[in-house]
C-alpha positions in Angstrom: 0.0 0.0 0.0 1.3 3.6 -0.9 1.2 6.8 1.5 -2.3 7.8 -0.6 -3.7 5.0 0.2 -3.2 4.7 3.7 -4.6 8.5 3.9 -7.4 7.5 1.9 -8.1 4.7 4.5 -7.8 7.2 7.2 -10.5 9.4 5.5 -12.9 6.5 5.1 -12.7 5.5 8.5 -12.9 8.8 9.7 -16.4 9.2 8.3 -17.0 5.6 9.4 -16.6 6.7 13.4 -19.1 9.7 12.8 -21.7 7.9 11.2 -21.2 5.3 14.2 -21.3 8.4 16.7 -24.1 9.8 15.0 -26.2 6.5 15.1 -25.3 6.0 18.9 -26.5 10.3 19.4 -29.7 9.2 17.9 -30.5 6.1 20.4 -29.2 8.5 22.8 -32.0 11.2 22.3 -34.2 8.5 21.9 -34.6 7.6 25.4 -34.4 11.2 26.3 -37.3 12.0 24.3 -39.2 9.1 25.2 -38.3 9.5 29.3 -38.8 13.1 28.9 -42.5 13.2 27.5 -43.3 9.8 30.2 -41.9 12.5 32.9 -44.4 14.9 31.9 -47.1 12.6 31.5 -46.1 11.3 35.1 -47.0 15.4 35.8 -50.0 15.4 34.4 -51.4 12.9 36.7 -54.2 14.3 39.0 -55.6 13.3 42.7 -57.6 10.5 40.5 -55.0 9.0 39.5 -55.4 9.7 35.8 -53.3 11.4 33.8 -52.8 12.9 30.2 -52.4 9.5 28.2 -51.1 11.8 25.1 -48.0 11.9 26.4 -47.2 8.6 26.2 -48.5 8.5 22.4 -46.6 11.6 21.2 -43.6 10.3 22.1 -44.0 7.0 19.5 -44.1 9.6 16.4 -40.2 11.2 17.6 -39.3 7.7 18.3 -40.1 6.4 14.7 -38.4 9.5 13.2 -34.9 8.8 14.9 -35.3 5.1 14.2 -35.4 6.1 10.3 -32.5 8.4 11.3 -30.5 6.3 12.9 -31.1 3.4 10.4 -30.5 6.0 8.2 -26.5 6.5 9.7 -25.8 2.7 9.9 -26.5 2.8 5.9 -24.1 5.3 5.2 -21.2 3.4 7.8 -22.2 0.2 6.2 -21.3 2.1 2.8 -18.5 3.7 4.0 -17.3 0.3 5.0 -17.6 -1.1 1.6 -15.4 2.2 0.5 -13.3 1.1 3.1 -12.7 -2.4 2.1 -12.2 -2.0 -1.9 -9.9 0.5 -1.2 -8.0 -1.9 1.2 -8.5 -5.0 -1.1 -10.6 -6.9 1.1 -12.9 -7.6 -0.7 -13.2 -10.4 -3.5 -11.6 -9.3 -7.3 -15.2 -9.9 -8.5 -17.6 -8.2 -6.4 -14.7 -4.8 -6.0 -15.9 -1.5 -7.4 -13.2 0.3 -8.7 -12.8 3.6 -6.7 -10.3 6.0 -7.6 -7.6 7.8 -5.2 -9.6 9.7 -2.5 -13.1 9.0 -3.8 -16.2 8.1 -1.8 -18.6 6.5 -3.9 -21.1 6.2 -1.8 -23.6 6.1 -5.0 -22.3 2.6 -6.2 -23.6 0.9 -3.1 -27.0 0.5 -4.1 -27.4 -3.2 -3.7 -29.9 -4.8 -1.1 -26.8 -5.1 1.8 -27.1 -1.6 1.9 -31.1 -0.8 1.5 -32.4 1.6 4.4 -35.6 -1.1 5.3 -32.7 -4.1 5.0 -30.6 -1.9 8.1 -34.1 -0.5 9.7 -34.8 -4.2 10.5 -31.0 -5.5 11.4 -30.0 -6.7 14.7 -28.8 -3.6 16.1 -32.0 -1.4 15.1 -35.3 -3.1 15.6 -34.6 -4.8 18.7 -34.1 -1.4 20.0 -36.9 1.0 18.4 -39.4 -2.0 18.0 -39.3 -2.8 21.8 -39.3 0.9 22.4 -42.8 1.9 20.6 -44.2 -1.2 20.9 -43.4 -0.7 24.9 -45.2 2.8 24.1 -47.9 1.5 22.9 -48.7 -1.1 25.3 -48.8 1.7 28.2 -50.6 4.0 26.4 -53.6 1.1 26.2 -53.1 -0.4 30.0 -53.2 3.8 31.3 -55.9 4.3 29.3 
């Protein structure tokens, strides 16, 4: 490997830790959002005992957006990984796309490994969001 390479590698994986930073940011607010609006809705509860079930609903519509988001980072690291191992020649001769010095195709990784719906539903994601607004959900019908 020549000096431009190894920069180029360094580039790559730069952007390869900020999408991963990114992604965690957005789990991160997540739970803020969602312990933030059942803290109000907590609030809202009056000497009955009932309280403003809204709360609890609202907070599924933020959740979904930063699941798309954050689906929406682990694409672009997954592509900037497949930048990352052309350029490094790890990947097989026949499924390489030829990327030239210090570019970042990121428009030749189309393929279904790097579909937003195919990373929305990977390990990492919906175990997380899914338990989240599904958890959201469920409270929202038991309080009311």
């Amino acid at each position: 490997m020549n000096e431009n390479q190894i920069k180029h590698l360094e580039f790559i994986q730069s952007s390869i830790t900020r999408m991963n930073q990114n992604s965690f940011q957005a789990k991160g607010w997540a739970i803020a959002i969602v312990s933030g609006l059942l803290a109000i809705f907590v609030a809202s509860i009056d000497n009955n005992g009932s309280g403003n079930a809204d709360f609890i609903y609202v907070a599924i519509f933020p959740t979904s957006i930063l699941w798309l988001l954050d689906s929406y980072y682990l694409q672009q690291e997954r592509k900037f990984r497949g930048i990352y191992n052309d350029v490094a020649l790890l990947t097989e001769e026949s499924e390489r796309i030829d990327i030239k010095e210090f570019e970042m195709p990121l428009d030749k990784y189309n393929d279904c490994k790097y579909c937003l719906l195919r990373v929305m539903w990977s390990k990492t994601e919906w175990p997380f969001y899914f338990t989240l607004i599904v958890g959201l959900i469920i409270t929202g019908i038991l309080i009311k």
